[in-house]
N, C-alpha and C positions, 0 to 999 in steps of 0.2 A: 382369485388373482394368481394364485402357485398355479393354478392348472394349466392356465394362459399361457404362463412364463415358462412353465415345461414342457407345453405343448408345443411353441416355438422353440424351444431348446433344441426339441427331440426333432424335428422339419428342418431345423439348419443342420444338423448334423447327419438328417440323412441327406441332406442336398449335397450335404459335403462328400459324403463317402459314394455316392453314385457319381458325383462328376471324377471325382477320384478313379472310380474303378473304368471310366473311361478309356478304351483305350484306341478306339477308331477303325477296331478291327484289326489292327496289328500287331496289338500288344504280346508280348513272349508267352504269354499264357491262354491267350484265343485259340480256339480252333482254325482259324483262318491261319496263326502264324505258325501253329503247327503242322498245318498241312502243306504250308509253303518252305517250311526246314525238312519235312519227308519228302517233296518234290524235289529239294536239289540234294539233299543227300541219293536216292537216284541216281541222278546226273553222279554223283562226283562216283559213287560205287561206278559206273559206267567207264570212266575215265580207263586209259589206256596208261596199264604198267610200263613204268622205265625207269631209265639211269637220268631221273630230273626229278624236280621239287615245283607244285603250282607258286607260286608266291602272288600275295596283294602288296599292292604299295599301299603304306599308310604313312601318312605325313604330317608332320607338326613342328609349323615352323623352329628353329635355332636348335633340333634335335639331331643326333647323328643316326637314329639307328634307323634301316631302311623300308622295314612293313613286317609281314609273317609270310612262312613258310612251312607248305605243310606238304606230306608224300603225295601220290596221286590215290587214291581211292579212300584219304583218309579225309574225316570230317576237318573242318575248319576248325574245332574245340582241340584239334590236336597240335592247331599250328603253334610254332614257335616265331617270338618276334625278335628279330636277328642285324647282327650291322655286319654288312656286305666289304667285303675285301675288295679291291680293285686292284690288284696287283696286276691279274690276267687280263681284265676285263671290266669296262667304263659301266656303273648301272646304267639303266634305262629313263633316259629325260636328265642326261646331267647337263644342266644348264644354268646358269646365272640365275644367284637366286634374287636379282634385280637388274633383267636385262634391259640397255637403255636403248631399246628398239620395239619395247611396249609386247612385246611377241612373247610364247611361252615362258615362264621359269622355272627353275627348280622347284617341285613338289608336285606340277601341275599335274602330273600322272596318277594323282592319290586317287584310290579305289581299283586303279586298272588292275586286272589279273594277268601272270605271265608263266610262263613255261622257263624254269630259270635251271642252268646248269652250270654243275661246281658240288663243291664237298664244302661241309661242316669242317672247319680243322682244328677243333677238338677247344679255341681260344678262347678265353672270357674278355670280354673289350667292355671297358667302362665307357659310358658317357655322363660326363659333365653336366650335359644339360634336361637331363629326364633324370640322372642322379639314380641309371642303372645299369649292372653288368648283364651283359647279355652274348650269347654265343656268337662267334664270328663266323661269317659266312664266304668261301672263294667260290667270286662268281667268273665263271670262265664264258657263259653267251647264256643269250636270253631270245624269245619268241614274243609276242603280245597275242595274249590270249581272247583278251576281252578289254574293251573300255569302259565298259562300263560294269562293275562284278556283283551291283548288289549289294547285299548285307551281308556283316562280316559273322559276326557271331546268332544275333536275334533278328528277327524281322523288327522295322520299329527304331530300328537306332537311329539315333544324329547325332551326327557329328559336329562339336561346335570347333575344332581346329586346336584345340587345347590340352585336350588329353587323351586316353586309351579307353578302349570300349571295358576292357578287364584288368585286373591285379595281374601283370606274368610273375608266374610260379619262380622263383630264387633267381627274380632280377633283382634284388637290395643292395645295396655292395657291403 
């Protein structure tokens, strides 16, 4: 009767850890997702130097800060996630973030990649509703690069609209 009872002990628990280690082929640790983060690293080494930063929008609703920002030829691991000045210059898709004509709203640009120009100005900007400091950005014009960018950090992510793919480094207040 122990054998029984171990022997299904031991069948559930590796059922467990093999659906577990599932990961459908995307997972940040497959060969597949690997080969698919050396593919666009690639691409971003390819990228053309200048006086701009690529940025992705990331959005989550009642937050202030605008997505990441990273150099051009630099991975995505290096971005920083930033809230945008508009002093110069309106971001990209500033729209009602309940427009009553049922058409775009504010955030609906999340994932898009852009060609974003402006300087860091050195500021720490709190927000209230992510409950973090994070560097200020003056965006003086912007390009759209892409609408659609992919994954930000791993192959595999989803985004459920709630929170951030990572911890940012001395965003705490």
């Amino acid at each position: 009767m122990l054998t029984r009872a171990l022997l299904s002990l031991l069948l559930c628990l590796s059922s467990l850890l093999l659906s577990g280690c599932a990961t459908g082929g995307g997972g940040a640790s497959s060969p597949q997702a690997a080969m698919q983060i050396q593919t666009r690293n690639r691409q971003i080494a390819m990228e053309p130097r200048g006086n701009y930063y690529v940025g992705r929008r990331f959005h989550i609703p009642h937050t202030h800060f605008w997505g990441y920002l990273r150099s051009p030829g630099q991975s995505w691991n290096t971005a920083r996630l930033v809230i945008m000045n508009e002093r110069y210059a309106k971001i990209p898709n500033r729209l009602p973030e309940a427009p009553s004509d049922g058409g775009e709203a504010y955030g609906d640009d999340h994932n898009r990649e852009y060609r974003i120009y402006g300087q860091y100005t050195g500021r720490k900007v709190f927000d209230p509703n992510s409950n973090m400091v994070l560097p200020e950005f003056e965006l003086r014009r912007y390009e759209l690069i892409n609408e659609f960018g992919g994954f930000l950090f791993q192959p595999g992510e989803r985004f459920n609209g709630k929170q951030l793919f990572r911890a940012e480094p001395g965003s705490q207040p």
